[in-house]
C-alpha positions in Angstrom: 40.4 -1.0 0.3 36.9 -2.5 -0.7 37.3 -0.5 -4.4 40.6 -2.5 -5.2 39.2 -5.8 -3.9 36.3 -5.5 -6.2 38.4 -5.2 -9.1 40.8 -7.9 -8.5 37.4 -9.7 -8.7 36.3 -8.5 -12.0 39.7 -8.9 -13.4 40.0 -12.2 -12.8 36.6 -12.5 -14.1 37.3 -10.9 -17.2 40.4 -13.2 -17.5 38.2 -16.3 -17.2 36.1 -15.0 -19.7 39.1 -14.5 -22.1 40.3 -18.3 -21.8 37.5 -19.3 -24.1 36.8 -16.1 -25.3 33.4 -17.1 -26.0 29.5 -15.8 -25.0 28.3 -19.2 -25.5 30.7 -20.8 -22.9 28.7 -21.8 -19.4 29.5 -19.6 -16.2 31.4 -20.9 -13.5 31.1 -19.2 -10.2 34.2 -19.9 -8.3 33.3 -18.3 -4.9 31.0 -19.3 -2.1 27.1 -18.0 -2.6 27.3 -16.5 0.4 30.0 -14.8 0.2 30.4 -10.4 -1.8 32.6 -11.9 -4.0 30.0 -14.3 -5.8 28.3 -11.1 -6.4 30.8 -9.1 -7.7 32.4 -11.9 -10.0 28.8 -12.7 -11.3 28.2 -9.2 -11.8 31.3 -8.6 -14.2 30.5 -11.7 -15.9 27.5 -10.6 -16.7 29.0 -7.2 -18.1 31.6 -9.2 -19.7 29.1 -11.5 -22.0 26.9 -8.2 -22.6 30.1 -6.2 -23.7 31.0 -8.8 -26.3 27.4 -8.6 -27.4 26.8 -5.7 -28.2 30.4 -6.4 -30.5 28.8 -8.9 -32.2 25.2 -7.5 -32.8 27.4 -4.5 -34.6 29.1 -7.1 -37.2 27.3 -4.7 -40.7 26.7 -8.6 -41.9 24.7 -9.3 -39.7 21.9 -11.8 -40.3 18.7 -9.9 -39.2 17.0 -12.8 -37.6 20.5 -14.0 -35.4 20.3 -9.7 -34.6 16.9 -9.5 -33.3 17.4 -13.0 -31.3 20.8 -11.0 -30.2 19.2 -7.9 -28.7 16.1 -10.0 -26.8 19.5 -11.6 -25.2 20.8 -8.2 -24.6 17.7 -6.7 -23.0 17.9 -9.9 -20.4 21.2 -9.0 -19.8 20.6 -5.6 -18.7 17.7 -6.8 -16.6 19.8 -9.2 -14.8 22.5 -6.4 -14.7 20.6 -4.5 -12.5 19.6 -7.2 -10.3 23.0 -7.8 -9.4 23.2 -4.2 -8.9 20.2 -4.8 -6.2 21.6 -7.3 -5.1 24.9 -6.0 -4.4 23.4 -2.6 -2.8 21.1 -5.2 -0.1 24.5 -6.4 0.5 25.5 -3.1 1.7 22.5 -1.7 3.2 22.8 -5.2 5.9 26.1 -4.4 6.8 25.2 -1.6 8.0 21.9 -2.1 9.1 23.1 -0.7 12.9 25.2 2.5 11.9 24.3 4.9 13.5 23.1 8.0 11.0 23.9 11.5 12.1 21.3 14.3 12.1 23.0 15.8 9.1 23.9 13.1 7.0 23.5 13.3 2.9 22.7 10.5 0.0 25.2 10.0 -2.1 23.4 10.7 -5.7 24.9 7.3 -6.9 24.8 4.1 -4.4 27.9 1.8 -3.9 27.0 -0.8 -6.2 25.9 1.4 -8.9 29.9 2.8 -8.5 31.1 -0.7 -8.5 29.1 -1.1 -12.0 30.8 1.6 -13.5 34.3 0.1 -11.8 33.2 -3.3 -13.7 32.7 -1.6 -16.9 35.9 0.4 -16.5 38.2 -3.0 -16.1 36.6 -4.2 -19.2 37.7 -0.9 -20.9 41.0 -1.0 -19.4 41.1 -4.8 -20.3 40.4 -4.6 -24.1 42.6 -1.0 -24.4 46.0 -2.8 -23.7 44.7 -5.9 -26.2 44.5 -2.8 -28.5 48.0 -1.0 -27.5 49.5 -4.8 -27.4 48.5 -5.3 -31.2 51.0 -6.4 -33.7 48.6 -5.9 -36.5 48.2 -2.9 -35.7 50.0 0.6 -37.1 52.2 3.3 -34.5 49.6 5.7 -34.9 46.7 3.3 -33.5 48.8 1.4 -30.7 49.9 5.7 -29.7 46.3 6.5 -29.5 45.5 3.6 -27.4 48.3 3.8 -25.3 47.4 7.4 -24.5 43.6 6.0 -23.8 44.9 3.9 -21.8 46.5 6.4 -19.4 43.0 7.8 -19.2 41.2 5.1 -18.1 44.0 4.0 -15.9 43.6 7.7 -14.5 39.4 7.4 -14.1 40.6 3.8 -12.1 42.3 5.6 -9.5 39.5 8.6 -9.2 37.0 5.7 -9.0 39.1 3.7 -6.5 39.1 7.1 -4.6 34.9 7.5 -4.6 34.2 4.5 -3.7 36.0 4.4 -0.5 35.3 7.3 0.4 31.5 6.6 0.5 31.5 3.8 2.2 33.9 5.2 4.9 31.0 8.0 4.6 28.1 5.3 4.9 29.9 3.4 7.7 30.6 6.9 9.6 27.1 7.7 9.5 27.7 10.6 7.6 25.9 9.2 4.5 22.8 6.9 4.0 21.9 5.1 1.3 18.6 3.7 -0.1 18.1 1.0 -2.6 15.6 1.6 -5.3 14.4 -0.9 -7.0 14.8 0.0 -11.1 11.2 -0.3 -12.2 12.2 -1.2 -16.4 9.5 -0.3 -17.8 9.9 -2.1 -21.6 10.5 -5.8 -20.5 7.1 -5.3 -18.5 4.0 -6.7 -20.5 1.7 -4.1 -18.3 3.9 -1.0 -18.7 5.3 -1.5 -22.5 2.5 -0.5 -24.4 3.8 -2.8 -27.2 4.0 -5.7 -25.2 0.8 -4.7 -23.5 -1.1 -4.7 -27.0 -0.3 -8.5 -27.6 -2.1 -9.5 -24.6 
């Protein structure tokens, strides 16, 4: 199943990430460019760096100037978040570029890849949930709650697995279509944001 192949990707991406446990650390892409699962692991990286991020940019110490340089990095992570996403869904629309639609086939109101990001962001939440119920700082109460979170999430994994099969088994059946469109961000564009726009 495609769904449990992507997340054996981000997993091990997310384990990678953990080794240095760093956002500062360089990316290493070990799969061929060519290939989905270049994609998909530079996809979760990206969501991996972000995630620990927007940790950071929360510390209440915070110097002000390291915050605002923080959240310009954060914006260009979202960006190239939904590029992979792009990306990812081109991937999908040239597969199956020759399947044959029927007459009375439906769009899906979310696209493959746009499933597959919330499958990336779900193995990060399922990833840092057992740190949490693994603690031995932590109190009975806390590694409870997070244990019982963790049965959630471990719950929404298996719906998720579930979707995302199902619509591409729908998409390569022809009895759903996809488009890809493209995001159009408005506040990272200097002719759209009208703050941007006014330092021109």
């Amino acid at each position: 199943m495609f769904s449990e192949f992507a997340y054996s990707i981000f997993w091990k991406s997310i384990a990678q990430y953990h080794i240095a446990d760093t956002v500062n650390q360089p990316f290493i892409n070990p799969y061929d460019k060519n290939d989905i699962d270049h994609l998909l692991h530079r996809k979760n990286w990206i969501d991996t760096v972000q995630w620990h991020y927007e940790d950071i940019i929360r510390d209440p110490n915070i110097d002000p100037v390291d915050a605002l340089k923080l959240k310009r990095k954060i914006d260009a992570s979202n960006q190239d978040r939904t590029d992979l996403v792009e990306f990812i869904d081109s991937y999908f629309l040239e597969k199956h570029q020759s399947v044959q639609v029927l007459s009375n086939a439906t769009i899906n109101t979310e696209s493959p890849a746009w499933a597959l990001d919330r499958l990336s962001i779900l193995a990060l939440k399922v990833y840092h949930m057992q740190e949490e119920a693994n603690r031995d700082d932590a109190t009975d109460e806390h590694i409870e709650k997070c244990k019982q979170k963790l049965q959630v999430l471990l719950e929404q994994k298996k719906d998720l697995f579930t979707a995302i099969d199902q619509l591409l088994k729908d998409i390569e059946s022809g009895n759903k279509y996809m488009k890809v469109y493209k995001q159009m961000k408005m506040y990272n564009d200097e002719e759209l944001n009208p703050v941007l726009r006014g330092q021109k």
